[in-house]
C-alpha positions in Angstrom: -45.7 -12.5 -17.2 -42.1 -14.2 -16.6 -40.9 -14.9 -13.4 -37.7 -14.7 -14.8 -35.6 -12.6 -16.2 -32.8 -12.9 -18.7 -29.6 -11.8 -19.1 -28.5 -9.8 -22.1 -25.1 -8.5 -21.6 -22.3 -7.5 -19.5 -21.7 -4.4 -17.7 -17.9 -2.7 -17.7 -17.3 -4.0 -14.2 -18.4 -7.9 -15.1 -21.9 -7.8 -13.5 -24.9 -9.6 -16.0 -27.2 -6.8 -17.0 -31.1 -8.3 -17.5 -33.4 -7.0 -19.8 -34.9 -4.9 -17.3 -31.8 -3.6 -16.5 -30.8 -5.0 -13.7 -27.0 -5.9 -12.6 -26.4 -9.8 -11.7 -22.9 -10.8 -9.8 -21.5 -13.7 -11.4 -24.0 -13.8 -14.6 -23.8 -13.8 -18.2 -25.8 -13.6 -21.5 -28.0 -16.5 -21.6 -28.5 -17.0 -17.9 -32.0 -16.2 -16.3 -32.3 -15.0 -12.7 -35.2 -16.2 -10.9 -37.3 -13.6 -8.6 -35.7 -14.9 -5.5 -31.9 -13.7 -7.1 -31.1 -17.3 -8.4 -28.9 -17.6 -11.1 -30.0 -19.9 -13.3 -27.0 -21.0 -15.9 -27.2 -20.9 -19.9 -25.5 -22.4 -22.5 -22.7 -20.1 -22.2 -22.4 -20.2 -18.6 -19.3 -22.6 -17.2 -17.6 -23.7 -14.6 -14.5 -21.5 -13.8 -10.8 -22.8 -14.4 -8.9 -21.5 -11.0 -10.5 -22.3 -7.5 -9.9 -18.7 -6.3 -12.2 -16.9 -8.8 -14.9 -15.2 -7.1 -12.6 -14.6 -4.0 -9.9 -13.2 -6.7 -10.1 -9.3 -7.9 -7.8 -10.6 -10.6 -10.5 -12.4 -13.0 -13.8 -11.5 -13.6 -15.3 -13.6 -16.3 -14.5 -17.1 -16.2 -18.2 -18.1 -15.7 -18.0 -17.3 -19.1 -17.3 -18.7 -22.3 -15.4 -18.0 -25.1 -18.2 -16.9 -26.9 -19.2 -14.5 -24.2 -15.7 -13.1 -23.7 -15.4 -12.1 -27.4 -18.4 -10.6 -27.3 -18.3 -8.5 -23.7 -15.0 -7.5 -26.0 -16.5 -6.7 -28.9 -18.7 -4.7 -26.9 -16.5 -2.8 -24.6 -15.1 -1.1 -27.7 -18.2 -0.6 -29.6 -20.1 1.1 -27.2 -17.0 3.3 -26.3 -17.2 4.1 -30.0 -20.6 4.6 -30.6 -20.9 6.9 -27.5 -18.6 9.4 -29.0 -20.4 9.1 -32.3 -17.6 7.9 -33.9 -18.6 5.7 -37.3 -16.6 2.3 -37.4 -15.3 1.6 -40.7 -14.2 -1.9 -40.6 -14.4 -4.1 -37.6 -12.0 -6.7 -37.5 -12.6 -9.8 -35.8 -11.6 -9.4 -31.8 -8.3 -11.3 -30.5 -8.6 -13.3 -26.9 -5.0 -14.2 -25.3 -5.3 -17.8 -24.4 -4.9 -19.4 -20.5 -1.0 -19.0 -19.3 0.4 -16.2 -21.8 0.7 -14.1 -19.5 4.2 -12.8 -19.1 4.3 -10.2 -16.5 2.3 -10.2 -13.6 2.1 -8.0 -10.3 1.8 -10.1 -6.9 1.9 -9.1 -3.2 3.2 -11.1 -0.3 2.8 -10.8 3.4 4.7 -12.7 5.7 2.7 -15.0 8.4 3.6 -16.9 11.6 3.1 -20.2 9.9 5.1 -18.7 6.4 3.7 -16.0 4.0 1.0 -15.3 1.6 1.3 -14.5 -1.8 -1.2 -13.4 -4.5 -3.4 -11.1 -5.9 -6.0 -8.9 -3.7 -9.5 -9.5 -3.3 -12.1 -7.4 -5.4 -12.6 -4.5 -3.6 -10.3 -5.5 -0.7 -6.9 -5.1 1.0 -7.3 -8.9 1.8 -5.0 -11.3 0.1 -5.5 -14.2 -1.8 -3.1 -16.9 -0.7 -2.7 -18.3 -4.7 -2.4 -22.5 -5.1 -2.6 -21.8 -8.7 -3.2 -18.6 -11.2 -4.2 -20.1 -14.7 -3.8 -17.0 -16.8 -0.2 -17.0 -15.8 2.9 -18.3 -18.0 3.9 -21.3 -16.2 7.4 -20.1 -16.1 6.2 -17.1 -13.6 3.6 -19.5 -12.0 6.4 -22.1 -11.1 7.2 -19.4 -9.2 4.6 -18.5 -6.6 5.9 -21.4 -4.1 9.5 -20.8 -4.1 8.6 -17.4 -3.5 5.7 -18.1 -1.2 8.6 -20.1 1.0 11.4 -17.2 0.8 9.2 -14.3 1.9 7.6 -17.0 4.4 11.5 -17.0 5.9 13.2 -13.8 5.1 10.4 -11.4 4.1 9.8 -8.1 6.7 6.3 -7.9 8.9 4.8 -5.1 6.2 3.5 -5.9 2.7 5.8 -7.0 0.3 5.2 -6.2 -3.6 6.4 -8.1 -6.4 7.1 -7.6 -10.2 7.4 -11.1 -12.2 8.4 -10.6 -15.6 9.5 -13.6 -18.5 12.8 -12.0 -20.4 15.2 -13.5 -22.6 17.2 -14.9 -20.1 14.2 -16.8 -17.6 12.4 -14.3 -14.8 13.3 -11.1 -13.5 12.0 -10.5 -10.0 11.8 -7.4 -8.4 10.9 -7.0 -4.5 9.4 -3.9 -2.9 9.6 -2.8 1.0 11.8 -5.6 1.0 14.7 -4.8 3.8 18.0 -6.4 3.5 19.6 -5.7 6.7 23.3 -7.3 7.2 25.6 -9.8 4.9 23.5 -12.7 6.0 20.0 -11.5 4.3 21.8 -10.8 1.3 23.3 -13.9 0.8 20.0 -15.7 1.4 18.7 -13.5 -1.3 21.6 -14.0 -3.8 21.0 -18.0 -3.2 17.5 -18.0 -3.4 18.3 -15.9 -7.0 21.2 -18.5 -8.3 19.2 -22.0 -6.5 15.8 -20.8 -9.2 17.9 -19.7 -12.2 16.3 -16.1 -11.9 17.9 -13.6 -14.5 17.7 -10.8 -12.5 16.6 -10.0 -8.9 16.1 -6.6 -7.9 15.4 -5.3 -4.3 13.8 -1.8 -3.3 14.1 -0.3 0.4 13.0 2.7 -0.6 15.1 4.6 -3.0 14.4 2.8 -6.1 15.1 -0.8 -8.0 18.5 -2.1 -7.0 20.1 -5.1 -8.5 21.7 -7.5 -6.5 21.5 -10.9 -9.2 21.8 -10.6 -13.0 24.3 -12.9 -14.4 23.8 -11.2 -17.7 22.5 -8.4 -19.4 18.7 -8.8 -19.3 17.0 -8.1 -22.3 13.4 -8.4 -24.3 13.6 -9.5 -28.2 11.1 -7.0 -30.4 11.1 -7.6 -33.5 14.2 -9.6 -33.7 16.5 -7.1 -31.6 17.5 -7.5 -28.0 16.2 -4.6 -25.9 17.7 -3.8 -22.6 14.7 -4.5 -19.9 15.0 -1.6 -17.0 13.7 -2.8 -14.1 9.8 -2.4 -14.0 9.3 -1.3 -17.4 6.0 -2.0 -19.4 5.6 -4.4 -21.9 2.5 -5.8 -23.3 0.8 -8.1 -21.7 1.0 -11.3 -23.8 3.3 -12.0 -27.0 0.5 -12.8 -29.2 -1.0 -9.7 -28.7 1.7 -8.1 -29.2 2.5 -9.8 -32.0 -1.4 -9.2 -33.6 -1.0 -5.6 -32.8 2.2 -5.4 -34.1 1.1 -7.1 -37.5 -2.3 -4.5 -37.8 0.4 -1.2 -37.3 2.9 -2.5 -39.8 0.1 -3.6 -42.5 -1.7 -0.3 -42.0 1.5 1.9 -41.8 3.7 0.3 -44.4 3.9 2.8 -46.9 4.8 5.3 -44.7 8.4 6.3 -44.9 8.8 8.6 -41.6 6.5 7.7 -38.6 6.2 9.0 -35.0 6.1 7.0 -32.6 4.7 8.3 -29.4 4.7 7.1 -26.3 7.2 4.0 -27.9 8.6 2.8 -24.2 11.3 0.2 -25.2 9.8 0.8 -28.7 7.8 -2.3 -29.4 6.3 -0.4 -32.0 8.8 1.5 -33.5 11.7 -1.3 -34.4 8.7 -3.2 -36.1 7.8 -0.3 -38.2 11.0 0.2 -39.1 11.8 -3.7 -39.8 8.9 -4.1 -41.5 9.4 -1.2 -43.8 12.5 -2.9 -45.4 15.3 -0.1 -44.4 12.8 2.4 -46.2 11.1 3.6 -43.4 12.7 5.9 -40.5 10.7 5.7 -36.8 11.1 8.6 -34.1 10.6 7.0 -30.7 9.7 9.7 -28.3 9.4 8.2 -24.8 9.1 10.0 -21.2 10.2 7.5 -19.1 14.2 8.0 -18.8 14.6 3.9 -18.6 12.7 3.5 -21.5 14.1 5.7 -23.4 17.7 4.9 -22.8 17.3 1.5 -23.2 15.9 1.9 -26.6 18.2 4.8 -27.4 20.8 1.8 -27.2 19.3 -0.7 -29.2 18.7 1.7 -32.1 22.1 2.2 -32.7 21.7 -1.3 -33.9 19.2 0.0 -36.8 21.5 1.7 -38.7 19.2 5.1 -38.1 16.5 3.5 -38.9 15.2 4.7 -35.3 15.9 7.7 -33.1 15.3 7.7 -29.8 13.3 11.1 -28.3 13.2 12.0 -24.4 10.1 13.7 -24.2 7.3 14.2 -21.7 4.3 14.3 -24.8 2.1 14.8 -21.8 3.3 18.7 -20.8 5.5 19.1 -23.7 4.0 17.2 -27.1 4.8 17.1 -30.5 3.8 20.7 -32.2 1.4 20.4 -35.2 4.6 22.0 -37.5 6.5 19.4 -35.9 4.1 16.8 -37.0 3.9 17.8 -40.7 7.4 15.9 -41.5 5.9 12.9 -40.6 4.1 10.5 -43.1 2.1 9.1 -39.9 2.1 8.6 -36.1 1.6 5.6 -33.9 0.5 6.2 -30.1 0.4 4.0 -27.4 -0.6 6.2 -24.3 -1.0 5.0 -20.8 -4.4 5.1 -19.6 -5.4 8.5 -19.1 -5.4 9.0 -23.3 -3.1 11.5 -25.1 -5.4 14.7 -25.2 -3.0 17.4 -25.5 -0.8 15.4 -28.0 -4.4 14.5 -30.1 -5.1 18.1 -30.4 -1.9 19.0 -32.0 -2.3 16.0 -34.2 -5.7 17.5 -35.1 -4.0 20.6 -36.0 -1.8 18.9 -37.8 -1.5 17.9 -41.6 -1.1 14.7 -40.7 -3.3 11.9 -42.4 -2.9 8.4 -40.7 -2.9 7.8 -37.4 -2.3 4.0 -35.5 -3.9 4.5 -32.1 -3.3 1.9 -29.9 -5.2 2.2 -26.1 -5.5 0.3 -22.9 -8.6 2.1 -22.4 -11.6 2.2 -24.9 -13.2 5.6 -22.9 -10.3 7.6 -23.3 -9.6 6.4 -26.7 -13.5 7.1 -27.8 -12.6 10.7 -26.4 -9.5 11.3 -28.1 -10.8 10.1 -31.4 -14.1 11.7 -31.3 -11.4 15.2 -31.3 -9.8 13.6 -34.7 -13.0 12.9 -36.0 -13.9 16.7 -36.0 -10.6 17.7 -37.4 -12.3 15.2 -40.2 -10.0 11.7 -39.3 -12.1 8.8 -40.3 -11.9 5.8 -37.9 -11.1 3.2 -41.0 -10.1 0.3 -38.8 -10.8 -1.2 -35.4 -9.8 -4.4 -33.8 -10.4 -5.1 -29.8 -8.2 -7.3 -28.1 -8.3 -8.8 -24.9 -5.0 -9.4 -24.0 -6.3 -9.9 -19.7 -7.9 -12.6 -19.9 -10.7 -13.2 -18.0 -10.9 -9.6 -16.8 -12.8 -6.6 -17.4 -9.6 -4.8 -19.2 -10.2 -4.3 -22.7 -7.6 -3.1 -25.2 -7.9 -2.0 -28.9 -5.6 -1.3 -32.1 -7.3 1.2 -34.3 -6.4 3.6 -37.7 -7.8 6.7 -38.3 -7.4 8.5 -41.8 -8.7 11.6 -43.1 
């Protein structure tokens, strides 16, 4: 008998699971843990890159190396897969966004007597993490954090301040929330602190919204070779490699397809590279719930030549009808979170027979496909993609045929 025990996997949440079962903080395949709790490191075990992880609820896994992130990955997907039953055709080999891609980032800020914190939260905690560096970040954003650090420090309120970093065309859009600007002097501050760091937009909310006080120029995201108007706040993906591998798997797997759907499109990441890559033969309707979204890639599809319509449409309460559906050659879906259950089920009812189903969460993917599988969809093609690095949040780009 042992006196240790090894480790075998990850759980969802980042703990090392043993082979007895057992959940381990800050341990990963390879490692043993010795009777006493001790952590005793493998070969994949490593010394983590940023100085706040462990402290930080934004990274979970940088004990761990590449090898062990691929495969806690791998795995996330997988298991979500096999626990619906659904039968993988093809698993393609899992994508890992490098350290600094990231190109959005959410940060709070809470002004102190000696200047302000700024960071991300501790796991579990309302506690913030005062950052001196955030690897995973662009270094355009994390440039950032001490110019920012020093203008809340001065001219930030008492309460908790929230702010939305995002890398455009033009530099960084900032947006500030519960952030007051009371009289002609605080708004000058903030207009000087926008023009003195080159931002290319600031945006301030006291309550009733994003409001823009700094934006030299219209700020816009580039897909697929077209500037898109970027509403304050909207979503993009994560990284632009991932993007840009997600974006490759759609148009390889949809390119014969001459009239697509596709729902949830936001700014339409998806949609103008279907219809680019489909050489002016293919036609893409956007349908998007968020009004932002929506306009803004209303606009830039007058640019395609009809090549893509924009639909305003809430696919949660009101989606696509199965008849509706039958136009189409296929659909591509990009929900939020929660899935796309009552827009799988009409697609189940549909006659519909290729499906792109890109998810931010493997559980309520493997749910909605496990539907598709009984209306006789085959899952031909999965890839998982790890887009947040270091942490627990797994995405996936997948096709389902029938």
């Amino acid at each position: 008998m042992t006196d240790k025990a090894m480790i075998v996997r990850i759980a969802a949440k980042g703990d090392g699971v043993s082979e007895t079962g057992a959940h381990v903080a800050r341990a990963v395949p390879g490692d043993s843990v010795s009777v006493d709790g001790t952590v005793n490191p493998g070969p994949h075990h490593i010394s983590p890159v940023c100085g706040h992880f462990g402290t930080c609820g934004g990274c979970q896994l940088q004990h761990g190396d590449d090898e062990v992130l691929s495969r806690f990955v791998r795995e996330r997907v997988v298991n979500a897969a096999t626990g619906q039953s659904l039968k993988i055709g093809e698993l393609l080999p899992e994508h890992l966004s490098p350290p600094g891609s990231r190109r959005r980032a959410g940060l709070h800020a809470q002004k102190t007597r000696g200047g302000a914190t700024i960071g991300y939260r501790e796991g579990g905690s309302h506690t913030l993490v005062d950052l001196a560096q955030c690897p995973v970040l662009d270094p355009k954003l994390a440039s950032l954090i001490e110019p920012l650090r020093d203008f809340v420090g001065g001219h930030g309120p008492k309460g908790n301040v929230d702010l939305a970093l995002t890398v455009c065309d033009q530099g960084i859009d900032v947006g500030l929330s519960h952030f007051p600007l009371e009289g002609l002097e605080a708004t000058e501050t903030a207009l000087e602190f926008a023009r003195s760091n080159g931002l290319a937009r600031m945006t301030i909310d006291q309550g009733y919204g994003p409001e823009t006080i700094w934006e030299p120029e219209p700020v816009t995201i580039t897909l697929s070779g077209l500037p898109v108007g970027l509403p304050a706040n909207a979503f993009l993906q994560a990284t632009p490699d991932a993007e840009a591998l997600m974006i490759a798997d759609a148009s390889q797997w949809l390119g014969e397809a001459r009239i697509v759907a596709d729902l949830f499109s936001g700014l339409g990441t998806f949609a103008f590279a279907l219809a680019k890559a489909g050489k002016g033969k293919t036609k893409v309707l956007a349908a998007e719930a968020d009004q932002s979204a929506h306009l803004a890639c209303k606009a830039a599809s007058a640019r395609t030549g009809g090549r893509v319509v924009s639909l305003h449409r809430d696919l949660f309460r009101n989606p696509l009808q199965a008849a509706e559906l039958n136009r189409f050659d296929a659909v591509l879906l990009d929900p939020p979170r929660a899935g796309a259950r009552s827009q799988i089920a009409q697609i189940a009812e549909s006659t519909l027979s290729r499906v792109v189903y890109i998810s931010c969460n493997p559980s309520s993917w493997a749910r909605d496909g496990a539907v598709l599988a009984e209306a006789g969809f085959k899952l031909k093609r999965l890839r998982p993609v790890g887009q947040f690095r270091w942490s627990t949040h797994v995405e996936l780009v997948s096709l389902f045929e029938r």
